[in-house]
Structure formats: C-alpha cells, structure tokens
Backbone as CSV, one residue per row, in Angstrom:
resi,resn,N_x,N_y,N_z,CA_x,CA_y,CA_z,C_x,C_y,C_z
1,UNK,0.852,-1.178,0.000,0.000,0.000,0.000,0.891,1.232,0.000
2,UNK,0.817,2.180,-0.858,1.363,3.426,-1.316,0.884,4.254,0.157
3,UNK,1.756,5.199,0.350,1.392,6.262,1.753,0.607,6.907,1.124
4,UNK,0.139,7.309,-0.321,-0.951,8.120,-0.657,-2.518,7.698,-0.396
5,UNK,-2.285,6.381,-0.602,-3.190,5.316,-0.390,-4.144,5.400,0.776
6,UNK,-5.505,5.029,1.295,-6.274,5.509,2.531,-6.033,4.227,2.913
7,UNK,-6.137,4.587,4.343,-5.582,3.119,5.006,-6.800,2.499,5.415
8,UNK,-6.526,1.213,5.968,-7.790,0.293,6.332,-8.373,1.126,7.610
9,UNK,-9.753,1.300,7.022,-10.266,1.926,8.863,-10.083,1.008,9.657
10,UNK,-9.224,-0.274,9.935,-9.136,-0.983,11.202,-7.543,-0.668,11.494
11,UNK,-7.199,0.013,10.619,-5.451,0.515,10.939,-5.259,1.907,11.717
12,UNK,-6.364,2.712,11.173,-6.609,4.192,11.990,-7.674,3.694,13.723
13,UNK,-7.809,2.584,14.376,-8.234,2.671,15.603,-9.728,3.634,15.988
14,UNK,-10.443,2.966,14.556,-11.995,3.490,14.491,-12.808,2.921,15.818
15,UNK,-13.690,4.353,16.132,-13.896,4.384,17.507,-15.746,3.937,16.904
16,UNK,-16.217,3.048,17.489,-17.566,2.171,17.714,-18.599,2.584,19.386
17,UNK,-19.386,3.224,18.768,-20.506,3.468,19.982,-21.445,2.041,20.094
18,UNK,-21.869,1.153,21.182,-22.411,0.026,20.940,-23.624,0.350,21.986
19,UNK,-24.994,0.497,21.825,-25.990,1.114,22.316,-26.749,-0.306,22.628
20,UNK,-27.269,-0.663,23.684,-27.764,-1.490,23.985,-28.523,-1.742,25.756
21,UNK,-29.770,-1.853,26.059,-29.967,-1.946,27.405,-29.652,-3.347,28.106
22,UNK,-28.918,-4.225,26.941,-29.098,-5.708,27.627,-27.005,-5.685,27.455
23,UNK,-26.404,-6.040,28.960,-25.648,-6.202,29.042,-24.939,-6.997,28.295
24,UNK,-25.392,-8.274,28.239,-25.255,-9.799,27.340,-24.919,-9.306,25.712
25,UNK,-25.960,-8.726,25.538,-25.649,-7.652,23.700,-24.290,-6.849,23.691
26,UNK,-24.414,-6.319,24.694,-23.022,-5.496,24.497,-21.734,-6.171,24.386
27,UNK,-21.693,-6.466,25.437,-20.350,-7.389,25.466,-20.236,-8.697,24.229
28,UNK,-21.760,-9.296,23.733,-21.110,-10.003,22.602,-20.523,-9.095,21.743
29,UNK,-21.239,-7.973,20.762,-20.884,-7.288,19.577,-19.603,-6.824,20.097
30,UNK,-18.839,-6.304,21.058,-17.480,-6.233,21.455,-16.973,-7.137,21.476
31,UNK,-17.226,-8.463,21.897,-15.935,-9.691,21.703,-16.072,-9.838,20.361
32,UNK,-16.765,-9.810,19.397,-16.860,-10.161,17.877,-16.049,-9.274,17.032
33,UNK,-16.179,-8.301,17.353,-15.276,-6.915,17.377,-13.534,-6.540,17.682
34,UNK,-13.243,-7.091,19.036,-12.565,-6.253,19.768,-11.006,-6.741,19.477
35,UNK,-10.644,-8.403,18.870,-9.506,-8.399,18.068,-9.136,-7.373,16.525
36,UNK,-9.790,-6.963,16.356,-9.619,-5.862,15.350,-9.208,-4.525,15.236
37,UNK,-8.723,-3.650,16.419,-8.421,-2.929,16.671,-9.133,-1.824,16.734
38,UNK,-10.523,-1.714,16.874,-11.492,-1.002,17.458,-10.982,-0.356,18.879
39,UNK,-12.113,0.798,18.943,-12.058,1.481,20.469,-13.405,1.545,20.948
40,UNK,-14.005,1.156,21.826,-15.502,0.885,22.104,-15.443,1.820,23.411
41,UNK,-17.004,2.475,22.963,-18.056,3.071,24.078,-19.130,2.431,24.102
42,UNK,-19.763,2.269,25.094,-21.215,2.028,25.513,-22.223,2.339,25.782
43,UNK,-23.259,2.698,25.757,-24.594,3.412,26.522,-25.278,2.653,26.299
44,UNK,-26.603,2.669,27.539,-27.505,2.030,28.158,-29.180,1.961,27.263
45,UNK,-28.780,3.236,26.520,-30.350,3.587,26.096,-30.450,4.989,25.512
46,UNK,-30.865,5.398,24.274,-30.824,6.075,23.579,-30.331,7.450,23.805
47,UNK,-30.687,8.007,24.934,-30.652,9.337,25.663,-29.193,9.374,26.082
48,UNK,-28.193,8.055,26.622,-27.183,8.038,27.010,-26.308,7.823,25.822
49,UNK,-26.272,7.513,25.008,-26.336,7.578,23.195,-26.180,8.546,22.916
50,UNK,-26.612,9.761,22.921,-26.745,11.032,22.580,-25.579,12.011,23.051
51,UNK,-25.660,11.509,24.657,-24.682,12.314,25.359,-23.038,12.224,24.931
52,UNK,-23.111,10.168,24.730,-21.735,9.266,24.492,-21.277,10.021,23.193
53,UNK,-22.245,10.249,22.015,-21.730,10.295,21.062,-21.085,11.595,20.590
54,UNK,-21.814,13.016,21.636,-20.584,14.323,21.310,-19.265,13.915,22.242
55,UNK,-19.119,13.795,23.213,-17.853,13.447,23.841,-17.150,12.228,23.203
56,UNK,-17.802,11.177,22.704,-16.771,10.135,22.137,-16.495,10.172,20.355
57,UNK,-17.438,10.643,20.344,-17.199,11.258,18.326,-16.474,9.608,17.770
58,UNK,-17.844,9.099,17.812,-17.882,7.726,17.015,-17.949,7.467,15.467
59,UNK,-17.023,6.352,14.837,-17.034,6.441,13.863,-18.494,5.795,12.936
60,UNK,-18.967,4.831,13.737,-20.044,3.953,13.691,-20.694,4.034,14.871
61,UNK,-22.043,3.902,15.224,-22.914,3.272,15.732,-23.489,1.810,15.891
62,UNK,-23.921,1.458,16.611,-24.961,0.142,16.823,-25.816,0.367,17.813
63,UNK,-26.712,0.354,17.249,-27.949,1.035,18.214,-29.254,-0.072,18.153
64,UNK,-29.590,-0.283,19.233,-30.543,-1.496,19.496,-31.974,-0.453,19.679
65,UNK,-32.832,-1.143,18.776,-34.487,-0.022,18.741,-34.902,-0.580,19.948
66,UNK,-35.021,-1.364,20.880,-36.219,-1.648,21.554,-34.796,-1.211,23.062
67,UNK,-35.752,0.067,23.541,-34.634,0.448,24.682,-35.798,1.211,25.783
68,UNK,-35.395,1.233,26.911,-36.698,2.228,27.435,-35.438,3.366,28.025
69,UNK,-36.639,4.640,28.518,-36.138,5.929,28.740,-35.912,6.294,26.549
70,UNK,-35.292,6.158,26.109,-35.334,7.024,24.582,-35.077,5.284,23.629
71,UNK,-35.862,5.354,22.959,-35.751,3.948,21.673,-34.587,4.159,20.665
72,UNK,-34.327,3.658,19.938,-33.186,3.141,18.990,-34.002,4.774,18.125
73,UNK,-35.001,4.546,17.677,-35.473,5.016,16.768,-35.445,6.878,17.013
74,UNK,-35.663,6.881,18.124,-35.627,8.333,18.603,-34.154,8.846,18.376
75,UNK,-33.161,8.059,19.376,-32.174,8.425,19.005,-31.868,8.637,17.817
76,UNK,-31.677,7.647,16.433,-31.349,7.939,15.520,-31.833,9.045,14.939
77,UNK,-32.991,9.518,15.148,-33.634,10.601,14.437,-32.675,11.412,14.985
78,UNK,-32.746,11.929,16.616,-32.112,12.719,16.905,-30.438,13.022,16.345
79,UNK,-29.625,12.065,16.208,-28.341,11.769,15.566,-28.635,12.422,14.023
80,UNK,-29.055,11.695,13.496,-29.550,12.467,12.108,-30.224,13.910,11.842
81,UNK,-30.356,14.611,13.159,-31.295,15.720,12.651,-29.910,16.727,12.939
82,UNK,-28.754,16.543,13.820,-27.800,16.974,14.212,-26.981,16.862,13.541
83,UNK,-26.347,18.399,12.686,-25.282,18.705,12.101,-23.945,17.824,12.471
84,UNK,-23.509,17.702,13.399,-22.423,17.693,13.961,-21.776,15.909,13.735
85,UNK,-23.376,14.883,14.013,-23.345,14.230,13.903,-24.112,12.839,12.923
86,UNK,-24.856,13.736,12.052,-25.649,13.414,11.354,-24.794,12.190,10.169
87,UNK,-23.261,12.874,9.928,-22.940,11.954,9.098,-22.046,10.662,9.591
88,UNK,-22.546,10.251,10.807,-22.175,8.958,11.500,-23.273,7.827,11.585
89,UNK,-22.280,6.668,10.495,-23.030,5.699,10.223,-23.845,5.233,11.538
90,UNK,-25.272,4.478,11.349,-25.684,4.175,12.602,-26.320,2.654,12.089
91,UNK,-26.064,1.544,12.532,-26.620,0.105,12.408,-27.587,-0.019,13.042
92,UNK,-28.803,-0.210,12.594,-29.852,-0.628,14.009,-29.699,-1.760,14.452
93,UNK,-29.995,-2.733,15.751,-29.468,-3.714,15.636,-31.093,-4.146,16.684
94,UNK,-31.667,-5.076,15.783,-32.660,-5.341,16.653,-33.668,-7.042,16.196
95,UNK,-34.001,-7.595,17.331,-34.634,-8.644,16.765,-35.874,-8.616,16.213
96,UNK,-36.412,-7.416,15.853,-37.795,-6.902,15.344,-37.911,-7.581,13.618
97,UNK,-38.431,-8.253,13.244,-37.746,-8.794,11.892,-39.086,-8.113,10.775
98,UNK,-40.113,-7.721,11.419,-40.848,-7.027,10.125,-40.835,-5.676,9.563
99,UNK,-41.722,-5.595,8.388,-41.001,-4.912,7.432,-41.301,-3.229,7.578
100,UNK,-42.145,-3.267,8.422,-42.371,-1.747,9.109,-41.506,-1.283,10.230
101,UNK,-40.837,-2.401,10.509,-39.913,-1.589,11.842,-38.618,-1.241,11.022
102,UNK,-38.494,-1.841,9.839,-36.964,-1.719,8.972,-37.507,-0.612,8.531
103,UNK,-38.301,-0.062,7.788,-38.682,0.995,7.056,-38.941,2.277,7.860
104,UNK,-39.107,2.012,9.290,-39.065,2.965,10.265,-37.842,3.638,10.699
105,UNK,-37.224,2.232,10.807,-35.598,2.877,11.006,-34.854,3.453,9.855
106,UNK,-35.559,3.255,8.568,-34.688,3.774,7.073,-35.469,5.393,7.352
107,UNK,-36.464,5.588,8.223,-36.613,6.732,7.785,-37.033,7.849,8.596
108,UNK,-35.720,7.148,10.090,-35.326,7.783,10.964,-33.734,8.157,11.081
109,UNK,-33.237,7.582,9.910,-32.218,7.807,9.132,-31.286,6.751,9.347
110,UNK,-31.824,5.439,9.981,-30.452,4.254,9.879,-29.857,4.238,8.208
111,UNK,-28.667,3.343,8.873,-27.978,3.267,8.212,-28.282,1.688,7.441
112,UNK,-28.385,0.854,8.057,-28.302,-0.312,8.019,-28.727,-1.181,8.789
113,UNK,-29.075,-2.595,8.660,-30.066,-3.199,10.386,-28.996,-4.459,10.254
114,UNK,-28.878,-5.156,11.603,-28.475,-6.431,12.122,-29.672,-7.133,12.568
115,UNK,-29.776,-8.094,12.326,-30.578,-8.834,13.066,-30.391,-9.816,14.375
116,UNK,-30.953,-9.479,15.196,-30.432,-10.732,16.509,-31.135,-11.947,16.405
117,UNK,-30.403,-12.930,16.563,-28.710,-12.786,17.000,-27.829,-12.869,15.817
118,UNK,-26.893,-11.688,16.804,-26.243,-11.272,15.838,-25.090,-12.122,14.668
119,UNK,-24.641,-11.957,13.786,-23.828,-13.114,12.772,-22.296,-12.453,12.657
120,UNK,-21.712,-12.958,13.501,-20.008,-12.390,13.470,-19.444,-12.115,12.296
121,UNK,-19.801,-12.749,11.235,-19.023,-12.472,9.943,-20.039,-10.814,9.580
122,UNK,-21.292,-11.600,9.348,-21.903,-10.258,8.510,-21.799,-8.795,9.336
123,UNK,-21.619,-8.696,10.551,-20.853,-7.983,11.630,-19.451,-7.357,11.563
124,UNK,-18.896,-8.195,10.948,-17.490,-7.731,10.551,-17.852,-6.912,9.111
125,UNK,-18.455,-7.659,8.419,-18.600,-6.866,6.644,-19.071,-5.496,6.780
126,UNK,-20.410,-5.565,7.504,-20.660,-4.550,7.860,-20.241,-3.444,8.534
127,UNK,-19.525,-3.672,9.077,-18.505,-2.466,9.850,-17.592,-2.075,9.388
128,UNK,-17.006,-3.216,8.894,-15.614,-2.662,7.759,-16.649,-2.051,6.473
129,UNK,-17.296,-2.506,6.133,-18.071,-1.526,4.839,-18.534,-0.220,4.897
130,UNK,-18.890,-0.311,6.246,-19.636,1.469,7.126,-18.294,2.031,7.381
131,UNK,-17.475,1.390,7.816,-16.202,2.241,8.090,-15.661,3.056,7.062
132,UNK,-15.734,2.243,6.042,-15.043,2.697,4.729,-15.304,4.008,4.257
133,UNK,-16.842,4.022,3.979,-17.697,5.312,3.729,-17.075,6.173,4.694
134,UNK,-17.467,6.062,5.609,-17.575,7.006,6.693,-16.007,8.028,6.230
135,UNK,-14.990,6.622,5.941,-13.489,7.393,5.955,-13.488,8.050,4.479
136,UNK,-14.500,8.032,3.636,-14.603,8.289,2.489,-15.209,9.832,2.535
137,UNK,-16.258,9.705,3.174,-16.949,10.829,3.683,-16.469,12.089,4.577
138,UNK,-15.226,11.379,5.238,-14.521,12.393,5.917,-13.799,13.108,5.015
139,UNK,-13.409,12.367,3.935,-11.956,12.822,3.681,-12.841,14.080,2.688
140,UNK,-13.967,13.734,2.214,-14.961,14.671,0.934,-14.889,15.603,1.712
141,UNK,-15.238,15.609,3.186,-15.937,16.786,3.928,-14.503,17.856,4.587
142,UNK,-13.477,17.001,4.555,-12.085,17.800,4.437,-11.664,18.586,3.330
143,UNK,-11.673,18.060,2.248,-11.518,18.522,0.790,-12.144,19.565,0.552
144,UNK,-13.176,19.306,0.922,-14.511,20.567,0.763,-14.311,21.602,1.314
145,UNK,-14.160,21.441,2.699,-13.278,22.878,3.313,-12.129,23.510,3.527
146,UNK,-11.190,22.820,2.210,-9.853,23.430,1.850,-10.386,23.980,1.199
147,UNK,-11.270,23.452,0.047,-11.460,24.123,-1.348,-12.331,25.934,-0.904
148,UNK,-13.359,25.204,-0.476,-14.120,26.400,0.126,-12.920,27.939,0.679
149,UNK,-11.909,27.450,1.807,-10.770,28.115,1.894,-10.082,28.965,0.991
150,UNK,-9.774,28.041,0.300,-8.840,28.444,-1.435,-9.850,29.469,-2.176
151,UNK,-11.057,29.046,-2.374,-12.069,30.005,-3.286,-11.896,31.141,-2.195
152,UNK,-12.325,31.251,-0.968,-12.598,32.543,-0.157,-10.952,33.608,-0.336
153,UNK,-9.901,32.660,-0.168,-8.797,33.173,-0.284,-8.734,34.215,-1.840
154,UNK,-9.242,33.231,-2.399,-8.466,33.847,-3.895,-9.695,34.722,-4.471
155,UNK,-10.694,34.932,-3.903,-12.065,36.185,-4.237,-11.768,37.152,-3.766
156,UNK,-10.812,37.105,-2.244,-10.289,38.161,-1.885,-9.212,38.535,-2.661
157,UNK,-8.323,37.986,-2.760,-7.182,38.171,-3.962,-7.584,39.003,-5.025
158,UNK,-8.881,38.595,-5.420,-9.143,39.361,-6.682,-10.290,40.389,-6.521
159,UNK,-10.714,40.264,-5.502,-11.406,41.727,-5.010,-10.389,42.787,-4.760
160,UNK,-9.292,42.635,-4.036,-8.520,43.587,-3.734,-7.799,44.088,-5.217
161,UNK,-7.434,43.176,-5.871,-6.865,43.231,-7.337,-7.486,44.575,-8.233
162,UNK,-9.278,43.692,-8.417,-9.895,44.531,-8.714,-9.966,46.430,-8.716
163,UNK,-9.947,46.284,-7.048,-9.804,47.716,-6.590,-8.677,48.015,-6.909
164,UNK,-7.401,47.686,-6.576,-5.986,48.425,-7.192,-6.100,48.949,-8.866
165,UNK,-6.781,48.183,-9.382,-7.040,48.247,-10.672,-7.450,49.383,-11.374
166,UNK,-9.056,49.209,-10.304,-10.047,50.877,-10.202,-9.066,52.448,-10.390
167,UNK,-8.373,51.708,-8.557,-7.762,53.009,-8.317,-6.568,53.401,-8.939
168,UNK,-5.881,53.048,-9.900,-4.800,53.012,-10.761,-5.767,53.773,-12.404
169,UNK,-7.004,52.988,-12.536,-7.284,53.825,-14.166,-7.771,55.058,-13.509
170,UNK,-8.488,55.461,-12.360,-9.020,56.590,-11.908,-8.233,57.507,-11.711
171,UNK,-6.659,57.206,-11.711,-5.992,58.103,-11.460,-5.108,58.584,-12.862
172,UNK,-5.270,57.834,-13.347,-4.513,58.101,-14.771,-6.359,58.335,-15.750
173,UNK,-7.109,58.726,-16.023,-8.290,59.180,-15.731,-8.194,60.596,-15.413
C-alpha cells in the first residue's frame, strides 16, 4: 500500500458506539469486534447515546431499537437531525424482523439493520463496509473545506486586485 493510499479503517483505531440496554448484547458485539483494533463506548439507552456520542465522536454506531427511557429510533432521528453528527453511520441492531420496523428505522435515518442474534461475519462486513464510507466521507468533507478556503482566499485576492485596478485607471483618468 502506497502512503498516498487511505488506510484500512481498522489501521486508523476506528472508535464504535455500541448502544444497547441488555448487558449480554453489548459485550457479545465487542468480543466479535474487539480483536480488530477497534475502540468501544457504551450506553444504556438512547438518551445516554446522545450524550456518548458528542464526547466520544464515534465512527459507527450500533444502536438497538427496543430500549426504554429514549428507543433506537428516537435516538437515531435525533443523531440524524444533528449537524455535527448526522454523518455517523448508525446500524440498528434489533430482533424486530418485520417490514415496518426496517422501514421505520430507514426513515429515521439508519444506516443499516443487524438482526439478533447477531452473525459475526456479517458484523465484521458490515462495519468494515460502514467504516469505509464514513473514511470516504470524511476525507470529501475535508476537501470541501480546503477548497471552500482556497475560493474565499483567492475572491479576496481578486477583489482587492480589482480595486488596485479601479484606483490606478481613476488616477490616470
């Protein structure tokens, strides 16, 4: 791999929020996980989700819908309605298997669903696949605000230009 090259998001120590009220859930999707070089946070239930995710600035989510005090579903809305964090992948992860609770979560802005119990491989694909984006998405949303930079830089450049310009024919004028 060339140093120009983007590295594997399991080489940069991508940080995983794992949302769940059942202890047993958590700790599996972390042992399935945690030889890979992940960094894991936890919360209890959607509301603690919210809080985890400005202080831990996760690269992914896994968020379980059926939670009491705030649902999978709330949260995600809330995650999605928020600038800051809106463009962090979020997995729902829930044993709800019909086709209105998937379509609920597509349009509370998941990302993607797991089904319990959960499948270690498709667990891995999926995370390394969300990761990817995500590092794809960063790098757009970096780019974007050099460029943005460069244009503001160089309008001034040529605003000021402009005016020297003015004030140079006005005087020979």
């Amino acid at each position: 791999m060339s140093e120009d090259s983007p590295k594997d998001p399991v080489d940069r120590k991508a940080k995983i929020l794992i949302v769940d009220d059942e202890e047993a859930n958590l700790k599996l999707i972390i042992s399935m996980l945690k030889h890979h070089g992940y960094v894991f946070e936890t919360a209890a239930d959607g509301a603690e989700a919210l809080v985890k995710t400005k202080s831990f600035k996760p690269d992914l989510i896994f968020l379980d819908i059926m939670m009491p005090e705030m649902d999978g579903y709330e949260a995600c809305k809330r995650l999605k309605e928020d600038a800051a964090t809106k463009h962090i992948p979020v997995v729902m992860v829930t044993a709800l298997t019909d086709k209105e609770s998937r379509i609920k979560g597509l349009e509370m802005g998941a990302n993607d669903f797991l089904s319990k119990p959960v499948d270690s491989t498709e667990l891995m694909v999926r995370t390394k696949n969300l990761l990817r984006v995500k590092e794809f998405e960063d790098f757009l949303k970096g780019h974007n605000e050099l460029l943005e930079t460069e244009v503001r830089e160089k309008t001034a450049q040529l605003r000021e230009s402009y005016i020297d310009t003015i004030h140079k024919l006005t005087k020979v004028a």
